[in-house]
N, C-alpha and C positions, 0 to 999 in steps of 0.2 A: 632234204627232199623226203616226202611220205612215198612208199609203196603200199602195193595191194600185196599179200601171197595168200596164196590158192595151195592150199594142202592138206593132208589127211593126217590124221592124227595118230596112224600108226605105220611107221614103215614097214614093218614085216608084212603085212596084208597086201594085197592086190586093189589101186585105186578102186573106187567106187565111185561115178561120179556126185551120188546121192549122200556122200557121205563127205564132200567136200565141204571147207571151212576156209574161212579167210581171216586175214588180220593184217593189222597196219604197221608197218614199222617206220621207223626214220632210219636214215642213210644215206650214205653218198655214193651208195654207188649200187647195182643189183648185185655184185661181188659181196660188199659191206653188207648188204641185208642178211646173204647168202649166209656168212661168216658170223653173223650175229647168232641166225636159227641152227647154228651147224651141231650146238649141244643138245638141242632137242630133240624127241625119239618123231619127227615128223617127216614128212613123205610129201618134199617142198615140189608142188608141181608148174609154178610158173610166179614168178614177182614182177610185178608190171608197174612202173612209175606215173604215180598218178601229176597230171600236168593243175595247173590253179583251178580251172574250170570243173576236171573232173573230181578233185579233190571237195569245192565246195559242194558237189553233189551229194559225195559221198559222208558228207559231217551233215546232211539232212536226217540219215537213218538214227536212230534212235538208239543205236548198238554203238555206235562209233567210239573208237576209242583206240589212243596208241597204244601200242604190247610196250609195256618196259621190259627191257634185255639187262641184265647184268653180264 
């Protein structure tokens, strides 16, 4: 499954919402996502499962593209 997450790129700082990013990951679960980003210095504010429909919407934008996790 792709997810969406919605997060800031620094945890120490206080959200911004102007300052929000997002990025795609695969996964099996929002647990699995969660535990993917968990090395990253980000400030995960919500991963939301993207279902078929929303998914081809979202490979319209021109940015798209899955985050490789090691």
């Amino acid at each position: 499954m792709i997810f969406k997450v919605f997060f800031q790129e620094n945890a120490a700082e206080v959200p911004v919402r102007e300052k929000t990013k997002t990025a795609y990951v695969e996964g099996t679960s929002e647990r699995d996502v969660r535990q993917k980003l968990k090395s990253l210095p980000y400030n995960i504010e919500l991963v939301q499962v993207l279902d078929a429909e929303y998914l081809e919407f979202e490979k319209q934008n021109p940015d798209f593209r899955i985050m490789e996790i090691e």
